[in-house]
N, C-alpha and C positions, 0 to 999 in steps of 0.2 A: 504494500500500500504506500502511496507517494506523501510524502506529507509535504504540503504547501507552508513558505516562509508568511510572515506577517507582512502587508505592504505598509508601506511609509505612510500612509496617513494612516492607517490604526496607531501611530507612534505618536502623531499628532505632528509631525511635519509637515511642512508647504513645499510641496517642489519651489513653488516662486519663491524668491527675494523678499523681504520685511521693507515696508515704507521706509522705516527709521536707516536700515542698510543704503537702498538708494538716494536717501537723503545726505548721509554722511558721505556717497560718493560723489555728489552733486557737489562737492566743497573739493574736487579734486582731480586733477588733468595726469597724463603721465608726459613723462620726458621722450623727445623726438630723438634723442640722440642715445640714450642707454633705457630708455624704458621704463625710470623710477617711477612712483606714486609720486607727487608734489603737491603742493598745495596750488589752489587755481591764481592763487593773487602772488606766487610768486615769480621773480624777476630772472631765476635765475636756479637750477638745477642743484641741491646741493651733493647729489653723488659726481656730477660730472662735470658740472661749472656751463653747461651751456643756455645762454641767456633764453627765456623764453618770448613768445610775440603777445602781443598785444590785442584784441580782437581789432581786425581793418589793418594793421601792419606789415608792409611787404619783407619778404624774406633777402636778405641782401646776395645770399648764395643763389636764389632761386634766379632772382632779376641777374645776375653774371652770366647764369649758366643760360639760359634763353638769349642774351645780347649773344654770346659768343658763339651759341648753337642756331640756332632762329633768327636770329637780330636780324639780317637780312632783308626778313622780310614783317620785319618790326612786331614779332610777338613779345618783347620783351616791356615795348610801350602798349599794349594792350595789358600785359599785366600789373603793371604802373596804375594803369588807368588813365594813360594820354591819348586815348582811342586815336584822338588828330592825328596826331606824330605816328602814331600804327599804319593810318588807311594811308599815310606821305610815305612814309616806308614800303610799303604794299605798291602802292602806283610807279614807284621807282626803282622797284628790285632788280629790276633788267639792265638797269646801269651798272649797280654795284655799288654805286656809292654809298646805298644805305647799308651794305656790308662791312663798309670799311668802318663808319662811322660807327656800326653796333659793336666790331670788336675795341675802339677806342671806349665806347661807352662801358664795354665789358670791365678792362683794364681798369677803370674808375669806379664800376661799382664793386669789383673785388678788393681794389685799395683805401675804399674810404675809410675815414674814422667814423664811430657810430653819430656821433653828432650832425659830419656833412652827408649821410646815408639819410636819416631823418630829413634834410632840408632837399633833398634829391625823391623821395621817395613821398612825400607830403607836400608837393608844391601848395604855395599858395593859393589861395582861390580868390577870386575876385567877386 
């Protein structure tokens, strides 16, 4: 004769997650670069030191790697959010010149300091 185990809810468990679990996750993002638990409000990884974004803030490695790979043909200003300079990129890819100028742009957004990154990646708006 077979004998049958007890299932999980005769034990009185919830397959699901508890409010209060989700809740206390909602207070907490993980790290891009090693995977830690963090806290959401913080700046900056403490297992790994790498700084975290901001919500709306561009990724400065991201916008390098599109200028130097894509730039060409200006996805680098579409992920800016300069759509103009994108579709001026786009109309003129067949020159080249927006190539050349995406890898100079690349060069500049791989070297900035965080400060002129912010003033490049936040233009003003009028």
């Amino acid at each position: 004769m077979a004998h049958s185990k007890p299932s999980d809810s005769s034990k009185g468990h919830s397959p699901e997650p508890h409010k209060e679990d989700n809740h206390h996750l909602a207070e907490y993002k993980f790290c891009a670069g090693c995977g830690a638990k963090i806290h959401k409000e913080a700046h900056a990884c403490p297992k790994c030191g790498l700084p975290t974004l901001k919500a709306g803030e561009k990724s400065q490695t991201t916008a390098g790697l599109l200028a130097l790979f894509l730039g060409g043909i200006g996805v680098h200003k579409f992920y800016l959010g300069q759509s103009g300079l994108g579709i001026l990129y786009l109309l003129f890819c067949w020159t080249f010149i927006p190539g050349i100028i995406a890898l100079i742009e690349a060069i500049i957004y791989f070297t900035a300091s965080p400060e002129k990154w912010r003033r490049i990646s936040q233009p003003a708006r009028a």
